[in-house]
N, C-alpha and C positions, 0 to 999 in steps of 0.2 A: 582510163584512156588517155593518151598522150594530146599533149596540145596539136599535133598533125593528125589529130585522125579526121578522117571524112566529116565535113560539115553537113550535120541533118536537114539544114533549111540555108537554103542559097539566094540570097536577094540580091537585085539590082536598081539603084536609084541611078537617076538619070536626072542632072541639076545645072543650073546656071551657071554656079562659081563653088570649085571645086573645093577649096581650099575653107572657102566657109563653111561647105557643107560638112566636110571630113571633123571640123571641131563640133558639130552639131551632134551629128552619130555620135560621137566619144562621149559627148554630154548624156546624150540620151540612157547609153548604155551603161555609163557611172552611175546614171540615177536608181536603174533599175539591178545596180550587183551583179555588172556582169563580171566575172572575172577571166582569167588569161586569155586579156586582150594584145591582139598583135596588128600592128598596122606596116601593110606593104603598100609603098608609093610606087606606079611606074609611070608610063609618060601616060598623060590624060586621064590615069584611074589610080582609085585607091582602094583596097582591101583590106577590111579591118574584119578579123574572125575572131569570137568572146566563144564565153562558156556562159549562160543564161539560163535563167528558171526558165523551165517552159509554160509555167502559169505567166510570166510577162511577154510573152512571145507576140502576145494580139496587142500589148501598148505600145512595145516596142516599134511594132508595125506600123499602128496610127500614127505615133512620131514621125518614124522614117517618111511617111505619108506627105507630112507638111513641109517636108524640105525638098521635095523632090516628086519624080514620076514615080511610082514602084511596081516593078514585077520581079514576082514572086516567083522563080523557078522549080524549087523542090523543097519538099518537107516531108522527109523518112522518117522510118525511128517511132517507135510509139508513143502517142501528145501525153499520156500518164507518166513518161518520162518525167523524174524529178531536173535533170542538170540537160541541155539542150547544145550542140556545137553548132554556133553558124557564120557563116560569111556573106559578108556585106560588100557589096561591090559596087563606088561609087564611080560616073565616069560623068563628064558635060556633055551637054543634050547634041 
């Protein structure tokens, strides 16, 4: 699948300072191998979509947890999935 295809799991944090938080995600997602990561800036938000095991999908989560508010909007795609597409959409509260 191409790095545009539809992301399986769509998240939304919601954070104090934007800019911190956008190096946090990156960190997090480094830790756990995400690969072709892409980060889109637009005004107040950022979107950063990886390729991700789906067995880290629940750390990644707790992560995302301590930097910010999180809701979860969608999660397709079958969790026995080895490789996972998602986007992360970060914006100030």
């Amino acid at each position: 699948p191409s790095a545009a295809a539809q992301p399986q799991a769509r998240v939304f944090v919601r954070v104090d300072d934007l800019g911190v938080a956008t190096v946090e995600v990156e960190r997090i997602l480094t830790r756990h191998g995400a690969a072709k990561v892409t980060k889109k800036m637009t005004q107040g938000r950022t979107i950063i979509r990886a390729e991700i095991f789906a067995r880290d999908w629940k750390e990644i989560l707790s992560g995302l947890k301590r930097i910010g508010t999180v809701e979860e909007s969608s999660m397709s795609g079958d969790a026995g999935e080895l490789l996972i597409h998602v986007a992360i959409e970060i914006s100030v509260h």
